[in-house]
N, C-alpha and C positions, 0 to 999 in steps of 0.2 A: 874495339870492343873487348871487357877485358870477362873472361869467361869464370864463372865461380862454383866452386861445387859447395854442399852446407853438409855439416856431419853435426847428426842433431836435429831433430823437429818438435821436441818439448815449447813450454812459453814462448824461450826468448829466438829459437830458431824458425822459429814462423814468423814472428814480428819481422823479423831480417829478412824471410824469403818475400813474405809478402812483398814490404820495402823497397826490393831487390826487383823486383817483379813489375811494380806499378809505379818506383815513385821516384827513381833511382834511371838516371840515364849511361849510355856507354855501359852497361852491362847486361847480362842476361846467364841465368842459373841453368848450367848443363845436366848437374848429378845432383843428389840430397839424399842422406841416408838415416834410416833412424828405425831402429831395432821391433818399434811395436807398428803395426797395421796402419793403427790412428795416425801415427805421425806421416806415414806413408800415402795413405788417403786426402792429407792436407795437401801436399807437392804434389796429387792430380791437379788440384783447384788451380794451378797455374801452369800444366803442361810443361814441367820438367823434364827433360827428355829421359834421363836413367836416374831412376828409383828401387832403391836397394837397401838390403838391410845387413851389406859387406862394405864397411869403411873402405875396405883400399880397394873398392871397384871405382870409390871418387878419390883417393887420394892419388890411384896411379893412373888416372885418366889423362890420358895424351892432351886432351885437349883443355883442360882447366889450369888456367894460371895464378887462380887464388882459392885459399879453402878457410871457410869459416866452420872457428870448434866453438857447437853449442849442445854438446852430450855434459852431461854429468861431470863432477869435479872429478872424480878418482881415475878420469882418461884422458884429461887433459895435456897431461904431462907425454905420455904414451903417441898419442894421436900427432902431439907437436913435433916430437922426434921422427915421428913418419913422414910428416908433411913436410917439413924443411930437409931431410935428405932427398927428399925427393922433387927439392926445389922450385919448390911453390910458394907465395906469399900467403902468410897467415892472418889471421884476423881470429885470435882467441876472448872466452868471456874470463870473466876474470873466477876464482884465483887460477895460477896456471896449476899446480898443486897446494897440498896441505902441508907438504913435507919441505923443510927448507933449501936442506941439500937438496932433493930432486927438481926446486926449482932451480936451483945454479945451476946443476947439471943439465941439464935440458937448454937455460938459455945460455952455456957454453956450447952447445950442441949448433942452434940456431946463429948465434956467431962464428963459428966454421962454415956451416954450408951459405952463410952471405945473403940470406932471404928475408926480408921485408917480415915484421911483426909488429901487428899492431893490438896493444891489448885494451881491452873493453873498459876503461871506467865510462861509460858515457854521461855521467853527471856533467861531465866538465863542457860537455855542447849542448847543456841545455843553454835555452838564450837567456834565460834572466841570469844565470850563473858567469852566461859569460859578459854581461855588462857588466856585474861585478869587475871580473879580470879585466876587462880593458878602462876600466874606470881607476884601477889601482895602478895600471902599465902608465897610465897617461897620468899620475898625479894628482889625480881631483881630488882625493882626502886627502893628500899631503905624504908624512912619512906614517907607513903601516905601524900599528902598535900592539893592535889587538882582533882576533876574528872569534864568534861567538858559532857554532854549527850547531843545528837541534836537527836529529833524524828520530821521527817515529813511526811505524807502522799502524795499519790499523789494528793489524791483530797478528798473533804469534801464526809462526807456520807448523805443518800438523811434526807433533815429538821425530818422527824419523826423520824428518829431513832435518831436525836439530840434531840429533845424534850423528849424520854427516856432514853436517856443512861444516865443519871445524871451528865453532864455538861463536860468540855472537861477534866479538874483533874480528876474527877474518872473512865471516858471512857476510854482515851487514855494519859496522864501524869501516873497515876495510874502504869503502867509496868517501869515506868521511876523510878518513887521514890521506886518502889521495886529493881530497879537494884541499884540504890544509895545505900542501905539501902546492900545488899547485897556483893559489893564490897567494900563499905569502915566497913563492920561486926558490924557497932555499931549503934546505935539511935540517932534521928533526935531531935533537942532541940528547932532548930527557922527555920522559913519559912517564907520568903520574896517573894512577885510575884505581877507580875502586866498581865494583858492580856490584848487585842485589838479585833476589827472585825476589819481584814484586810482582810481578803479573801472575804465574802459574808455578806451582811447587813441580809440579810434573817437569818442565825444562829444567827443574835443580835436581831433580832425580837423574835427569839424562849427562848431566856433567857439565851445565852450560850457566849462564847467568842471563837476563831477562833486559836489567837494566841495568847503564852503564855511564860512570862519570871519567871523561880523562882529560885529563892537561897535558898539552905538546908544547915543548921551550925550544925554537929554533935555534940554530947558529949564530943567524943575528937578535938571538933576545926577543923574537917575538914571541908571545901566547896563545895560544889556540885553546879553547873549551869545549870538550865535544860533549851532547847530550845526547842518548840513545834509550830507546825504549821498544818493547815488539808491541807494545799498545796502547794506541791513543783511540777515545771511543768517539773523534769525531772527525773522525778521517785520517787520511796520510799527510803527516807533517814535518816538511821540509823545507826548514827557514834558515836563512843564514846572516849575519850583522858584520863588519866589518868599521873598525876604528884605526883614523890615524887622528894628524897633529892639526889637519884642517877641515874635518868632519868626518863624520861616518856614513854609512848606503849602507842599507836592509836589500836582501830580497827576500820578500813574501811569499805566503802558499797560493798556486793559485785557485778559484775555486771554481764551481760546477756549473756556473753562470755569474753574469754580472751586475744582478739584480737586487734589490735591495730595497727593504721596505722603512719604512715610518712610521712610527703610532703610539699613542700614548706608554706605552712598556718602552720604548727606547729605540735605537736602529738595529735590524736584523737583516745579516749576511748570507748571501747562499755558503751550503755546504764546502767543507776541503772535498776533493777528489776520492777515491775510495783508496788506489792501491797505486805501485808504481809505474804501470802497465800505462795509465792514464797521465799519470804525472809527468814522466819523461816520454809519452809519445816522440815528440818531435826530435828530441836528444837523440834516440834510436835512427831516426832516418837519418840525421844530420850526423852519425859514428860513421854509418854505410857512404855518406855522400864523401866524407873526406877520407875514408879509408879508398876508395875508389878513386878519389882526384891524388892523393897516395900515389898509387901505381900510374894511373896515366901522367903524371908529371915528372915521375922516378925523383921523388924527395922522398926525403924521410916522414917517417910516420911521426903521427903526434901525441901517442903515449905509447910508452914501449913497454919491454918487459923489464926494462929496469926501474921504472912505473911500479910496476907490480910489485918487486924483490923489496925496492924502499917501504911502498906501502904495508907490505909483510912481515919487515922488518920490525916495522911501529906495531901493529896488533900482536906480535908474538911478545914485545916489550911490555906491553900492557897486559898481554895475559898473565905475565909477571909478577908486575907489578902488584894485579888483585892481590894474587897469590901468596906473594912476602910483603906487603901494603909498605912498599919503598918506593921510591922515585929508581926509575931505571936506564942507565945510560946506551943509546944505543952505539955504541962501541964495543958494550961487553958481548952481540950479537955477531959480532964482524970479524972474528978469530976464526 
């Protein structure tokens, strides 16, 4: 039984205790902490034994041998240097920080004390995402040549949380260049992008950009096209296309039923999904099911924080990039 404490009960830390709770075997959540009431009121609904609003009443608990960080981005970093001296398996959402040094430092940190981390893109368990990957491991298109990514939300999130999350590449592109990075197995060399405020002037007030075009040129020559937007007004939209030399695979959005009508106007689809909550349900429990088969097999995790460092790498190149409207090598990051 492998015991977990949660730091954090916002969105994505309920999703995980829930999970954790009901849906998820070989474990059971000893501690969960989370600064307001609300979040603490939640972790009644499943008889969590200590509920606290002192991080290291769960991070120095004797008896928890994994802690999931789902607080705020600007503790990330902070919370993971607590928990890996104190020798416990991690399981962080992403980014680990804003700042680049303090992610080295940190995940020099966590390579010293020799403890298990696993970092959150859960895009990559979603299932249609992952027939993609195992469609391109096993050769069915042939040689990779090119991937098309479109992510949009349905609508912008409220101005403060833009003004923190550190700009739309590392809030929301960020999951993007990890699935790049991911499905085509190799490393990113040049990064081309431009963005816009098209959706809301107020996000260009705050220092951020709305929407976003960037090309990624791998090591071996592949292309990557990312498309981002914080609004699409017909739900959540995340499609992905994939070309090589003996065909291409799409995966589609999927929608809110599968129903479908006829009639002299043409055929009509049920709706896309609203948000991501919905989209990636199942990705969320299947991050918890292998971070968990993780420690009970004592293998290695299957995105790490040099996951992260890479993906971070690309979005701070393309912030770049906007910025001097040049193609940017990621080499000139790695000094």
């Amino acid at each position: 039984m492998i015991n977990i404490g949660i730091l954090g009960l916002g969105r994505i830390g309920r999703i995980h205790l829930e999970n954790l709770s009901t849906r998820i075997e070989g474990v059971r959540v000893l501690a969960a902490m989370n600064p307001s009431e609300e979040g603490r009121k939640f972790a009644q609904k499943f008889n969590v034994p200590l509920i606290t609003s002192n991080a290291d009443d769960v991070i120095n608990h004797p008896d928890i041998d994994a802690v999931l960080i789902c607080t705020s981005t600007n503790v990330h970093a902070d919370y993971l240097i607590k928990v890996a001296r104190a020798g416990k398996a991690i399981f962080c959402e992403k980014p680990l920080d804003l700042s680049l040094q303090k992610v080295r430092e940190t995940l020099s940190v966590v390579k010293q004390s020799g403890v298990p981390l696993m970092l959150a893109f859960n895009q990559r368990l979603d299932p249609n995402f992952q027939e993609v990957k195992q469609a391109l491991l096993k050769g069915r298109i042939g040689k990779l040549r090119s991937i098309h990514i479109i992510s949009r939300d349905p609508g912008p999130p409220p101005i403060p949380y833009i003004k923190a999350s550190g700009g739309l590449f590392l809030d929301m592109t960020i999951h993007d260049f990890d699935m790049a990075r991911y499905l085509v197995g190799d490393e990113v060399k040049e990064v081309f992008a431009r963005g816009h405020n098209l959706v809301d002037p107020e996000i260009g007030k705050a220092g951020d950009i709305d929407s976003a075009y960037v090309m990624l040129t791998f090591n071996n020559d592949v292309t990557v096209v990312i498309e981002n937007c914080r609004h699409a007004s017909y739900g959540y939209d995340q499609r992905l296309e994939v070309f090589g030399s003996e065909g291409m695979m799409k995966a589609e959005n999927p929608l809110k039923t599968t129903n479908w009508v006829m009639d002299k106007e043409g055929v009509h689809l049920s709706r896309n999904l609203d948000f991501f909550i919905d989209r990636y349900a199942e990705s969320y429990r299947l991050e918890m099911k292998v971070f968990i088969e993780s420690l009970e097999q004592k293998i290695p995790m299957p995105i790490t924080g040099e996951d992260g460092l890479s993906a971070m790498l690309i979005a701070l190149a393309a912030n770049i990039s906007v910025k001097e409207n040049r193609v940017v090598k990621i080499e000139e990051l790695l000094g």
